[in-house]
C-alpha positions as CSV (number, residue, x, y, z in Angstrom):
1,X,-7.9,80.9,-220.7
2,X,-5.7,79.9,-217.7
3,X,-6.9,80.8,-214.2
4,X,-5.3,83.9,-213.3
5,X,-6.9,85.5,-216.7
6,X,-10.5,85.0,-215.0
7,X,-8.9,85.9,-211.5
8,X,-8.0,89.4,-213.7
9,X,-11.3,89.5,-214.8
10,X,-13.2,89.1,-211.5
11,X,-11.3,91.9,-210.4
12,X,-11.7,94.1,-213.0
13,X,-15.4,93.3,-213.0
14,X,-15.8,93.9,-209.5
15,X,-13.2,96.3,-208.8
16,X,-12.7,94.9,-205.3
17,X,-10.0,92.1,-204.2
18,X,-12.6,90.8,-201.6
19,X,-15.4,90.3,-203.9
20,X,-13.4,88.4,-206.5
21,X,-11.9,85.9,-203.8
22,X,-15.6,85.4,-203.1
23,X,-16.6,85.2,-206.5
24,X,-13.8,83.0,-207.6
25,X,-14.4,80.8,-203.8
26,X,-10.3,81.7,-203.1
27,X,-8.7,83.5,-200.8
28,X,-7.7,87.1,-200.7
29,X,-4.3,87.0,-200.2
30,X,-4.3,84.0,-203.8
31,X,-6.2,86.7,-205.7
32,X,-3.5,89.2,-204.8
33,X,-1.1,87.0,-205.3
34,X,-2.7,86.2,-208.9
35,X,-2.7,89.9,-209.6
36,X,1.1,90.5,-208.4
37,X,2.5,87.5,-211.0
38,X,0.4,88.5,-213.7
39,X,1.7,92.1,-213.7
40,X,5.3,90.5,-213.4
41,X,4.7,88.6,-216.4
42,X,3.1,91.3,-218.4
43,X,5.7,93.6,-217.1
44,X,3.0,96.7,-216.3
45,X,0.8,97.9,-213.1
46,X,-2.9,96.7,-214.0
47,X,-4.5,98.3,-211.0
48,X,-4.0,101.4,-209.2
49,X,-5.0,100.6,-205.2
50,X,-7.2,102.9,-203.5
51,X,-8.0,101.7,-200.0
52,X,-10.2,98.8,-200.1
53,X,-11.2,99.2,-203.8
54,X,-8.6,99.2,-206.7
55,X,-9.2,100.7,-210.2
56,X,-8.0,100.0,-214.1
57,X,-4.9,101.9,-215.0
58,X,-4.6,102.6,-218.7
59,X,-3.3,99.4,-219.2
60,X,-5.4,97.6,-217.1
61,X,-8.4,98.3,-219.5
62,X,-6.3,97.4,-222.3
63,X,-5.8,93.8,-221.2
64,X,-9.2,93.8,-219.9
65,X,-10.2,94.2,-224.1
66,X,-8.4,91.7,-225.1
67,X,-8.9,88.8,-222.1
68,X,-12.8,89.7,-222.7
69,X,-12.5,88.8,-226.8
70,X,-10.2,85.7,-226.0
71,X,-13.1,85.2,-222.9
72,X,-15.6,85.2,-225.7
73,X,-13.7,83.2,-229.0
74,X,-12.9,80.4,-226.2
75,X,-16.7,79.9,-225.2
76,X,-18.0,80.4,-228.7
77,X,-15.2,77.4,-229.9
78,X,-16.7,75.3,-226.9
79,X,-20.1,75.9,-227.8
80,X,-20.0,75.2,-231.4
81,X,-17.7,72.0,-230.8
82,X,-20.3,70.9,-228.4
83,X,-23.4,71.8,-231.0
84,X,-21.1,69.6,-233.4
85,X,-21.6,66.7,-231.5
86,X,-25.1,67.5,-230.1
87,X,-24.1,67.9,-226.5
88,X,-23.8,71.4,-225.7
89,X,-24.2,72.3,-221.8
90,X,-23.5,75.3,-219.6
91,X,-25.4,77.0,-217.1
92,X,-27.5,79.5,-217.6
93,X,-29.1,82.2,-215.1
94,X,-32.1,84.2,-216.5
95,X,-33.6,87.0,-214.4
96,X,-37.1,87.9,-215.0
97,X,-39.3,90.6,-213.4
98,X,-42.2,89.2,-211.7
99,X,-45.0,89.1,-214.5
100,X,-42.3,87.9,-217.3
101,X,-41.4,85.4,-214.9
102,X,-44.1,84.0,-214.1
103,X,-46.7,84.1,-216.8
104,X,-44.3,84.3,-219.9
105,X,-40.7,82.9,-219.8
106,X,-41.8,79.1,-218.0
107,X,-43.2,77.9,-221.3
108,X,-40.1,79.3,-223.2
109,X,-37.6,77.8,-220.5
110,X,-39.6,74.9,-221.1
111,X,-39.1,74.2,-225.3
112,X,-35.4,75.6,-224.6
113,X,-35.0,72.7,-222.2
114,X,-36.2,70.0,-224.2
115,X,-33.7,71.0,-227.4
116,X,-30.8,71.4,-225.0
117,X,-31.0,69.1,-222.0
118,X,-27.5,69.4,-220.7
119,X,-28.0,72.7,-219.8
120,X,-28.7,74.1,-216.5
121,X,-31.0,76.9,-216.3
122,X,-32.0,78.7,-213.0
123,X,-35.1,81.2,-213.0
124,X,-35.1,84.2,-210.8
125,X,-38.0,86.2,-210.3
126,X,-37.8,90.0,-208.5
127,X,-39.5,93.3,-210.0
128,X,-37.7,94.9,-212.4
129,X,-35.2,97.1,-210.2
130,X,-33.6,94.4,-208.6
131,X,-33.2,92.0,-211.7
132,X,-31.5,94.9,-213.1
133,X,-29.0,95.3,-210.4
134,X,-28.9,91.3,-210.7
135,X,-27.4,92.1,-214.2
136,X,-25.2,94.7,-213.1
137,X,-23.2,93.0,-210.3
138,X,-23.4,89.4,-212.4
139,X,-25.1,87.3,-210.4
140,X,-27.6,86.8,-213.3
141,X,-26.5,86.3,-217.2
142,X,-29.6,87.8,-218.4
143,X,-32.4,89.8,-217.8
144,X,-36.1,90.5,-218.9
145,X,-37.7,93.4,-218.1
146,X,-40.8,95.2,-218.1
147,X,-39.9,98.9,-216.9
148,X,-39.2,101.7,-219.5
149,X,-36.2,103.4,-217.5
150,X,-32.6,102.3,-219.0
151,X,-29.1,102.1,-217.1
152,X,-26.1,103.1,-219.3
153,X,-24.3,100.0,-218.2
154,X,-26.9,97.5,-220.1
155,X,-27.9,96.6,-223.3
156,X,-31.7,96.6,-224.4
157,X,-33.5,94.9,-226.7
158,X,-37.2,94.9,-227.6
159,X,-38.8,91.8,-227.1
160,X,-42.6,91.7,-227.2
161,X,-45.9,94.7,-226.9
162,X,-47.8,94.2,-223.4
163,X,-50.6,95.9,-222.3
164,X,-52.1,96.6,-218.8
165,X,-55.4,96.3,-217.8
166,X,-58.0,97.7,-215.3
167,X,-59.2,94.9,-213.3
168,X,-62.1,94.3,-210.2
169,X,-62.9,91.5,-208.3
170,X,-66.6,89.7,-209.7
171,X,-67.9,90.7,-206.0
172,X,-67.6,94.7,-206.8
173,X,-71.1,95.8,-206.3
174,X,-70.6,99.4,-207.4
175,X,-71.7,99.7,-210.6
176,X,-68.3,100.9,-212.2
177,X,-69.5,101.1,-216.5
178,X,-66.5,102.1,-218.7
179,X,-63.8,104.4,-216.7
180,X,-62.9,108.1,-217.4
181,X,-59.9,109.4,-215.5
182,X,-61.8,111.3,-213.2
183,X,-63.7,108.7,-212.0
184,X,-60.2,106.3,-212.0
185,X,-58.9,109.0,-209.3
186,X,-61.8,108.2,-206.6
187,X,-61.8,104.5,-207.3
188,X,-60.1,102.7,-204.5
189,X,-57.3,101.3,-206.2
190,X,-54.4,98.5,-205.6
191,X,-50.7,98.9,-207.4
192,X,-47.8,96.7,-207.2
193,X,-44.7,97.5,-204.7
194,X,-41.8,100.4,-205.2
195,X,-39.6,99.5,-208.1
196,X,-41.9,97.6,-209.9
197,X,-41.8,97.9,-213.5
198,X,-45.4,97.7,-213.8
199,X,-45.6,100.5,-210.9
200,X,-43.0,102.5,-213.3
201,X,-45.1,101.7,-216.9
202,X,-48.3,103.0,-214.7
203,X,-46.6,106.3,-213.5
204,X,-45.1,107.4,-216.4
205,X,-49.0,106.7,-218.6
206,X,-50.1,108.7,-215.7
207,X,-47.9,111.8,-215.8
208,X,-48.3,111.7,-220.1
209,X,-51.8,112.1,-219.0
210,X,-50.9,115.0,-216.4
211,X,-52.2,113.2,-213.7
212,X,-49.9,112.6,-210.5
213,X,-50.1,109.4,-208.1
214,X,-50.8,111.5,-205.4
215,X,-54.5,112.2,-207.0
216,X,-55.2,108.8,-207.1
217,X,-57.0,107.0,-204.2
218,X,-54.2,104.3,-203.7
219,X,-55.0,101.9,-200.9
220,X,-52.1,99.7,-201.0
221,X,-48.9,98.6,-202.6
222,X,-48.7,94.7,-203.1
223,X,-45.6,92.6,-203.9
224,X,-46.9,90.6,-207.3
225,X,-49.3,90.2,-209.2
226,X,-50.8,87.0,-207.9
227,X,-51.3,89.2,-204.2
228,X,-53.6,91.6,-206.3
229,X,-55.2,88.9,-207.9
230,X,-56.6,87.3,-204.7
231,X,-57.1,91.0,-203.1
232,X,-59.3,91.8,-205.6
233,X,-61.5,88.9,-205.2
234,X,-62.5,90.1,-201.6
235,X,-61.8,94.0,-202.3
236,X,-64.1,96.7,-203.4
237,X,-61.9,98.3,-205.8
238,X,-59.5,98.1,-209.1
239,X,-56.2,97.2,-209.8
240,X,-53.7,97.7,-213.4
241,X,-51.8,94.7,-214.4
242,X,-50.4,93.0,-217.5
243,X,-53.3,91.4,-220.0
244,X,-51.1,88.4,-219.7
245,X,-51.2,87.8,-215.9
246,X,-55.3,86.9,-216.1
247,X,-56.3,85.2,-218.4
248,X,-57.2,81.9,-216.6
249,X,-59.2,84.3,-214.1
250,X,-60.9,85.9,-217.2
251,X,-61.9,82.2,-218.0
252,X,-62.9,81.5,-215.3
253,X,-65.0,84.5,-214.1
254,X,-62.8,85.4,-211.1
255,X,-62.1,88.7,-212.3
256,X,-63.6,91.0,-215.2
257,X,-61.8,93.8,-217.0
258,X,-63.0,97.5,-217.0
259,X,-62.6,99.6,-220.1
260,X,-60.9,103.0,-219.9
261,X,-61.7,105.3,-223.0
262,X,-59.2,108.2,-221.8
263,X,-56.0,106.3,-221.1
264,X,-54.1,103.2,-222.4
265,X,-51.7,101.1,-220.7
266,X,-49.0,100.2,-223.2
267,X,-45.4,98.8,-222.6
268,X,-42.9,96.8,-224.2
269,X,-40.9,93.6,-222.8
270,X,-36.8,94.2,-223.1
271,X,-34.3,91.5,-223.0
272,X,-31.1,92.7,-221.5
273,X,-27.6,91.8,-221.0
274,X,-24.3,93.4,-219.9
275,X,-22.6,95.6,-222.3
276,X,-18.8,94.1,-223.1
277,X,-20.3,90.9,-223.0
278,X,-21.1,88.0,-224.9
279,X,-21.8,84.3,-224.7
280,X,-22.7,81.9,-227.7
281,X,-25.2,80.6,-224.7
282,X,-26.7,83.3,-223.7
283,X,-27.1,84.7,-227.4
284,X,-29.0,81.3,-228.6
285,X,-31.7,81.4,-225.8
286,X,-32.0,85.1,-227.0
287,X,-32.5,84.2,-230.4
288,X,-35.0,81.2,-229.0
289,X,-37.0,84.1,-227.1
290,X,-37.6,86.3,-230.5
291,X,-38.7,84.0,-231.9
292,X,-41.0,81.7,-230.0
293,X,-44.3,81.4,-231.4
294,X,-47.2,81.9,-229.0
């Protein structure tokens, strides 16, 4: 595709002349100018202007169809011309929410690397909210997520069961035994920040239960799951996170789990990507996710 075909793209991703140009590392005035001989050529208005922001006309979204396949059949000839001759490359950014991040997708990244060398990959790590909205304005090509909430704009696909557990520190001297959800609501307890998936997973167990966060004794909101970790060493309480975040400190007799009869912590991990769009690239660390064996 020539340049003003991803210039027509930017904008009808973004919707904004200003955010292409900074998208695209142009000028304003060159995307407008982009847009203007473009229209010429196709001999139609692609964009109706509305102050600073501009929208699709009818036609607009019909060439935006059709530069999206011809987007996609150009990458996917690339990418199997390069597989051909055993030197695909590309770059690659993968969002991950902070306990996918950091205890699951490094080994993954890892074997991926080692089959395709040539390719860049960049790892970004934020709680589920903001990888989402990562996805959604593009500066990310794909996302793994831990929350249950969906956005009509994405694409979801199940990836792996998680589980959270109740955790103390090996210096709790209350004698806690096994939990029942009366005694979880006086227990001083430690959660993860605002807009945490793991925060979400917990509420929504929680209201299934009919209990409300406001009848728990929450002391504090931390920002990962490694800040819990080291809170609970020193803390005289509980925390809830993923099964996979401690199992070195389960090893090691840092922390100890505590069973919980009247309430499980289940989840699922998601994979998603931006609907209308598709890259060879993207699709083949997918496919390398599903199925990496543990």
């Amino acid at each position: 595709m020539d340049f003003r075909s991803l210039v027509f793209l930017s904008v009808a991703r973004n919707l904004n002349f200003t955010k292409a140009a900074e998208e695209l590392h142009i000028s304003q005035p060159a995307v407008t100018k982009h847009i203007k001989l473009l229209e010429e050529t196709l001999e139609t208005t692609l964009f109706e202007r509305k102050g600073s922001r501009v929208i699709l006309t009818s036609e607009g979204y019909l060439v935006q169809k059709h530069y999206l396949e011809m987007h996609d059949i150009e990458n996917n000839l690339l990418y199997e011309l390069e597989q051909r001759n055993n030197k695909t490359k590309g770059v690659l950014r993968i969002g991950g929410s902070s306990t996918i991040a950091q205890y699951v997708l490094p080994p993954i990244i890892a074997k991926f690397h080692q089959r395709f060398p040539n390719i860049r990959i960049s790892l970004i790590s934020s709680n589920s909210f903001h990888i989402l909205e990562m996805l959604h304005n593009s500066h990310i090509d794909i996302a793994f997520v831990e929350n249950h909430s969906t956005r009509s704009d994405l694409n979801y696909k199940y990836w792996m069961d998680d589980e959270l557990v109740i955790i103390t520190g090996m210096k709790t001297k209350a004698s806690i035994g096994e939990l029942t959800i009366d005694k979880l609501k006086k227990y001083p307890l430690i959660v993860r920040e605002i807009g945490s998936g793991t925060l979400e997973v917990i509420e929504h167990t929680f209201k299934e239960h009919h209990l409300a966060m406001e009848e728990l004794n929450i002391r504090m909101h931390l920002g990962s799951t490694e800040a819990m970790k080291h809170f609970l060493s020193e803390f005289e309480g509980i925390g809830i996170v993923s099964n996979k975040a401690i199992q070195n400190e389960l090893n090691w007799n840092q922390l100890k789990t505590i069973p919980c009869e009247d309430i499980k912590f289940k989840r699922a991990f998601r994979i998603s990507t931006k609907k209308g769009e598709s890259r060879r690239l993207v699709d083949s660390f997918i496919e390398f996710a599903l199925s990496y064996n543990f």
